[in-house]
PLY file of the C-alpha trace (Angstrom):
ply
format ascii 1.0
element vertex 71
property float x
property float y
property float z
element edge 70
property int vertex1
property int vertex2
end_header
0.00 0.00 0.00
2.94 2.46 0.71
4.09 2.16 -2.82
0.97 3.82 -3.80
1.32 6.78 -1.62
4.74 7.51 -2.52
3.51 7.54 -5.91
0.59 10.17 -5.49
2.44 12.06 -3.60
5.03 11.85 -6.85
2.31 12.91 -8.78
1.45 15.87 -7.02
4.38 17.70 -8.72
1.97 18.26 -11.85
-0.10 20.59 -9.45
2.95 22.68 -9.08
3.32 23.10 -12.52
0.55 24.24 -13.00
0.10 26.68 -10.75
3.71 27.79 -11.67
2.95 27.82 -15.53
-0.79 29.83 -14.95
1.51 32.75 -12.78
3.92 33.37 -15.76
1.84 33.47 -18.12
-0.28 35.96 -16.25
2.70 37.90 -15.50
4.23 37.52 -19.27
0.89 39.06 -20.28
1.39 41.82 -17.91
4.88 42.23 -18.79
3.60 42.44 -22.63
0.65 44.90 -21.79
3.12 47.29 -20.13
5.82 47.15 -22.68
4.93 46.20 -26.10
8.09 46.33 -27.50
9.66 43.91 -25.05
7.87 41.28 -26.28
9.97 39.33 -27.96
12.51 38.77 -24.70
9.82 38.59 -22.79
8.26 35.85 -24.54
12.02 33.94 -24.67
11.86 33.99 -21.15
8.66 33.14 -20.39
9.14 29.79 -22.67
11.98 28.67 -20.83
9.95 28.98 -17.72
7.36 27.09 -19.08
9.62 24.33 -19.87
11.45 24.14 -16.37
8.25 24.13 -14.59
7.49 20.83 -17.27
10.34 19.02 -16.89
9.37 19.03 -12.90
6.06 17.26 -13.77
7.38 15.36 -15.74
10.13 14.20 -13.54
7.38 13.62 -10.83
5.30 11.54 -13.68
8.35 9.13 -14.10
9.35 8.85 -10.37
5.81 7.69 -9.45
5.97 5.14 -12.13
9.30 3.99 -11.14
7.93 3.72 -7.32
4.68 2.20 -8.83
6.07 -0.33 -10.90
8.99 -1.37 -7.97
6.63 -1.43 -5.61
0 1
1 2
2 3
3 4
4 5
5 6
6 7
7 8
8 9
9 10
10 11
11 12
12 13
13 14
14 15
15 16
16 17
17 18
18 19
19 20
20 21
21 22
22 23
23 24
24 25
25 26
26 27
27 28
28 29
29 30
30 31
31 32
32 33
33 34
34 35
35 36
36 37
37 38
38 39
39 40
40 41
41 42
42 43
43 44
44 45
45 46
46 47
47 48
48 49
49 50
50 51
51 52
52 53
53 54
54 55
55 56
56 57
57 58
58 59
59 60
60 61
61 62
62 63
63 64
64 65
65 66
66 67
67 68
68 69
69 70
């Protein structure tokens, strides 16, 4: 039963992309709003976030499969 825990608590990690992912994109709009002609770093910036706060989910995806499938 543990092995089951461990791995929804793994999965939880998606949550916290989320939320991370929803705050800069409502900040990169801001960003934009206020300074149109930024928007081209502001966008390369915001991307990259995007994709860090990914890879966490999906590095939370694969370590509650791994705990899953070992346990």
């Amino acid at each position: 039963m543990s092995p089951l825990i461990g791995a929804g608590i793994a999965v939880i990690t998606g949550v916290g992309a989320g939320i991370g992912i929803g705050l800069a994109t409502g900040k990169a709009a801001e960003a934009i709003s206020r300074q149109p002609e930024a928007a081209g770093k502001i966008q390369t910036v915001f991307f990259l976030g995007i994709a860090l706060a990914e890879a966490t989910a999906i590095y939370g995806f694969v370590v509650a499969i791994l705990i899953y499938l070992k346990g």
